[in-house]
N, C-alpha and C positions, 0 to 999 in steps of 0.2 A: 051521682049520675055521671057516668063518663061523658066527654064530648068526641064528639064524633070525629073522626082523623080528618086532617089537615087537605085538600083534593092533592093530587101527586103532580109535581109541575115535571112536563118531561122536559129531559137535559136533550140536547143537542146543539147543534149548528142555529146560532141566530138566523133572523128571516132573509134572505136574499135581497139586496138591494142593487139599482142600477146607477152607474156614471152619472147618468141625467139628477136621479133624486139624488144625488150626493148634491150638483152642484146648483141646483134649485135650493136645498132646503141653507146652503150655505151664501148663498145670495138673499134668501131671504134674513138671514141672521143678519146680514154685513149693513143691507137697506135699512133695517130697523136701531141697529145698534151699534154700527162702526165695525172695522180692519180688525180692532183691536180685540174685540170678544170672541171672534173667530178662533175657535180652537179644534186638534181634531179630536179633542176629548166630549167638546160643548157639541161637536153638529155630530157625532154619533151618540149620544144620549138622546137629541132631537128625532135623529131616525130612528131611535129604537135600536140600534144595537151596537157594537163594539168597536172601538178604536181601529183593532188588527184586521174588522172585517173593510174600515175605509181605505185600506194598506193597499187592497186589490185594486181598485180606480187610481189613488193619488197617492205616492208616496211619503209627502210629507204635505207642510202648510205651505211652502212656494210654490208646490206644484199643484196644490187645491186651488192659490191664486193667479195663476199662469193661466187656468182649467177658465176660472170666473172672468180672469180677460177678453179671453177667448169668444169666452158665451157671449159677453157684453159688448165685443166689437163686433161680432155678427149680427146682433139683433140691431147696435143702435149706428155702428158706423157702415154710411154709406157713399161710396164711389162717386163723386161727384164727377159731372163733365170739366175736364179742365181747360185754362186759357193757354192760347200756342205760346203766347209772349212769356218765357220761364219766371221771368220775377211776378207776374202775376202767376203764374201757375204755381210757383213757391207760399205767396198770399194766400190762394183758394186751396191749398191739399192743408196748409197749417190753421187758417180758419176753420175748417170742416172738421179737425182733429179737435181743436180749441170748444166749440159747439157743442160735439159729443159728451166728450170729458167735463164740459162746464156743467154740465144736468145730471152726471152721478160722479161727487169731486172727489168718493172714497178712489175711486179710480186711480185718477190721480195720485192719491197718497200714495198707492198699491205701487203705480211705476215710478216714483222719485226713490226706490230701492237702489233703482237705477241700473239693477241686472235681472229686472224679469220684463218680458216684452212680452206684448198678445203676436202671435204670427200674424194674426188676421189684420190688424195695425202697420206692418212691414211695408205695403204698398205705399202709405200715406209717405213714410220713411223716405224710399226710394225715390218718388217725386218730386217730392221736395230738395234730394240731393241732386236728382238729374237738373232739376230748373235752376240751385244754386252754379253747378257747372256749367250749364249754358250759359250763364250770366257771366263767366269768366276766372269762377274759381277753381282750383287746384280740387282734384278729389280730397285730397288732407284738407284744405283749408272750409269747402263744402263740407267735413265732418264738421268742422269747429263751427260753422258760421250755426250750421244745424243743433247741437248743443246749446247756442246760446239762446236759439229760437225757443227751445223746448224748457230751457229754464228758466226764460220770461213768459210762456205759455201756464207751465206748472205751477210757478210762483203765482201769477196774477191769478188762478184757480186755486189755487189753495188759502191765499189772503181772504180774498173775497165769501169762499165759504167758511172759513173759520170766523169772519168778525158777522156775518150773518146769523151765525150760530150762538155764536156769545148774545147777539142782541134779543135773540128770538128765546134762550133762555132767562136773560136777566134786561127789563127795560129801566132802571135805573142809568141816571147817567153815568157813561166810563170813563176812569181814568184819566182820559185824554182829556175829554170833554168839561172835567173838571179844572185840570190842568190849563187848560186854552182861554178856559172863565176868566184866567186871573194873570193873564202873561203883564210880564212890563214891557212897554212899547220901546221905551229908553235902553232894553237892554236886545230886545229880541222884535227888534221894530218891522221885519217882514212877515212874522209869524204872526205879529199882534194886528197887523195888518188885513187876515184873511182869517184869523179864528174865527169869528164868526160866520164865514161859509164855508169852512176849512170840512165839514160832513157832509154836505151837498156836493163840493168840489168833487171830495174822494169818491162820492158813490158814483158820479156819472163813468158810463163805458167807455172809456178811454184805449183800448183792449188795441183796435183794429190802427188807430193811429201811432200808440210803442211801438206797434211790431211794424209799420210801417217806416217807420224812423232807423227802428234798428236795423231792418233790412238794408234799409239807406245808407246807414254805416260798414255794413258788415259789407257789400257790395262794392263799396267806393275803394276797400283794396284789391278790386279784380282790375 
């Protein structure tokens, strides 16, 4: 008995998709599973159709990530009122970036490329440079003082959620914690000192006082 033919799939043009479902269903990928799985291979199999059709919204994956900046500094960064006094006002635009980025740290990863920026982000930039200039620096030396801001911002966000990570995947003790068990005081007598609150130490927010310090320094050559 023959079987019956196969139903006939018609050929044409995948399903039309929009800018938005692109960059939703590639946020969604990113929240669940990291930067790293993001491919434009992986979120057009998710949508349902073709590599070449994601070509029309984003040209590649910097500009898929550029796109997710974008999305995620308008939903979650918000224009704070800021203080007249510019070193304060350098604190409250760099704290309000530090906030945002602290509650999705892929973020972070994304801009420690270090050549992709959200535009929507650009304000926080700018304020921060006007306040370090009032304070009495050089626009060259306001870039650098900015720079250092943002790579102890990024670092202390990226530390922090990486050893979060590591703990919440394996509670065994780490490395360290093994390590610190057993210091010799005779050879490493500061260390041996504070191992045992040396993980309570590190976890408290220490966050607003670095960057106070560093400000402090960065400021004292204006």
């Amino acid at each position: 008995m023959s079987q019956p033919p196969a139903p006939h799939r018609a050929l044409g043009r995948p399903p039309r998709i929009s800018r938005e479902q692109v960059i939703a269903t590639a946020r969604r990928i990113v929240d669940a599973e990291g930067v790293d799985r993001l491919t434009m291979r992986r979120l057009a199999t998710e949508i349902g159709t073709t590599p070449m059709a994601l070509y029309h919204h984003v040209r590649n994956k910097d500009e898929l990530l550029v796109a997710l900046l974008d999305d995620y500094a308008a939903r979650a960064l918000r224009r704070p009122e800021l203080p007249a006094h510019p070193r304060d006002r350098v604190l409250a635009a760099t704290v309000a970036v530090h906030e945002a980025l602290a509650a999705c740290p892929w973020i972070t990863e994304v801009l420690t490329a270090d050549d992709l920026m959200s535009t929507s982000a650009l304000w926080f930039v700018d304020q921060i440079l006007d306040g370090l200039i009032a304070c009495g620096l050089t626009p060259e030396r306001a870039v650098h003082a900015y720079r250092a801001i943002w790579y102890y911002t990024a670092g202390e966000i990226i530390v922090r959620a990486t050893g979060t990570r590591r703990r919440a995947d394996d509670d065994r003790p780490t490395y360290r914690e093994r390590v610190f068990a057993d210091l010799d005081p005779d050879e490493l007598p500061r260390l041996a000192q504070v191992a045992d609150r040396w993980a309570p130490l590190t976890a408290e927010n220490t966050y607003l006082d670095g960057l106070e310090a560093l400000l402090n320094g960065l400021l004292a050559a204006a």
